[in-house]
C-alpha positions in Angstrom: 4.3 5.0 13.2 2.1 2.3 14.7 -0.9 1.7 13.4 -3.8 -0.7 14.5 -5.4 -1.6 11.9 -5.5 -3.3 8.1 -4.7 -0.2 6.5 -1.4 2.2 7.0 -4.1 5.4 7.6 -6.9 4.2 9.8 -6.3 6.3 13.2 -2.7 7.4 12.0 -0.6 10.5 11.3 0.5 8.8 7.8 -2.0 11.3 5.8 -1.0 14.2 7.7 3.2 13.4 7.3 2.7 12.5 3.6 1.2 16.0 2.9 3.7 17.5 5.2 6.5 15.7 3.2 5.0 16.1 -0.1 6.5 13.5 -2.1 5.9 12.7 -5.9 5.2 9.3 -5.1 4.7 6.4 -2.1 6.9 3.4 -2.0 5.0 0.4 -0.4 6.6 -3.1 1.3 4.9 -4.7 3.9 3.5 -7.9 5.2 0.5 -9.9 4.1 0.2 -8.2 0.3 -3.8 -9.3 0.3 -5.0 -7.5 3.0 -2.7 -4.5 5.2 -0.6 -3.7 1.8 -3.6 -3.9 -0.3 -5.6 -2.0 1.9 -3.0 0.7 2.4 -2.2 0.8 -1.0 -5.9 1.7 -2.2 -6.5 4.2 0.4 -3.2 5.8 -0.7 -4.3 5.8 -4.6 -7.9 6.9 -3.3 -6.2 10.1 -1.6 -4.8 11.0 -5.0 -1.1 9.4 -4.8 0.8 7.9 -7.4 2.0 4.7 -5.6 4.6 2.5 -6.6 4.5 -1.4 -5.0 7.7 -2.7 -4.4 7.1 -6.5 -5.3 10.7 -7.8 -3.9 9.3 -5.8 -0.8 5.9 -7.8 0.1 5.2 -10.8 1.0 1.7 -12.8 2.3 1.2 -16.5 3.9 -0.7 -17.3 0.5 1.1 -17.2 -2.8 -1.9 -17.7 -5.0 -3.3 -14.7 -2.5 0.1 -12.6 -2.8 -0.3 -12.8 -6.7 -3.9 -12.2 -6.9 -3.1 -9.0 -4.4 -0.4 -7.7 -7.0 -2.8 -7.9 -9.8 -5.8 -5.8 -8.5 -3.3 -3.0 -7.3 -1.9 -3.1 -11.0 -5.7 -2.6 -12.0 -6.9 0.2 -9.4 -3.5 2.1 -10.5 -0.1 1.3 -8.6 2.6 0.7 -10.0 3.8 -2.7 -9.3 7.9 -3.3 -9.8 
């Protein structure tokens, strides 16, 4: 699925195939951990997921960003291995 935006749900199916799917959890790699996976990852913990980050899996321009990014999803509630 394409999407258009920072975050994996804005003006995407991904909310509607999730709930379709039903899975116990959400996996998350991407690019640029500070902003799209960040962003995706809070909508997806604000829609009542358990998410697991998969920190071998992103990756951002800015390590001190990157880092800093892996630390406030550890805080809202993902799981970051």
């Amino acid at each position: 699925m394409r999407k258009t935006k920072l975050s994996g749900f804005y003006r995407t199916e991904l909310e509607e195939v999730l709930r379709q799917l039903g899975p116990e959890g959400v996996y998350v790699t991407g690019v640029c951990t500070a902003i799209c996976v960040a962003q995706t990852v809070s909508d997806l913990i604000d829609r009542g997921w358990r998410v697991h980050v998969l920190s071998q899996g992103v990756a951002d321009f800015d390590q001190e960003q990157h880092e800093c990014a892996l630390k406030h999803m550890r805080i809202i509630g993902a799981s970051v291995e």
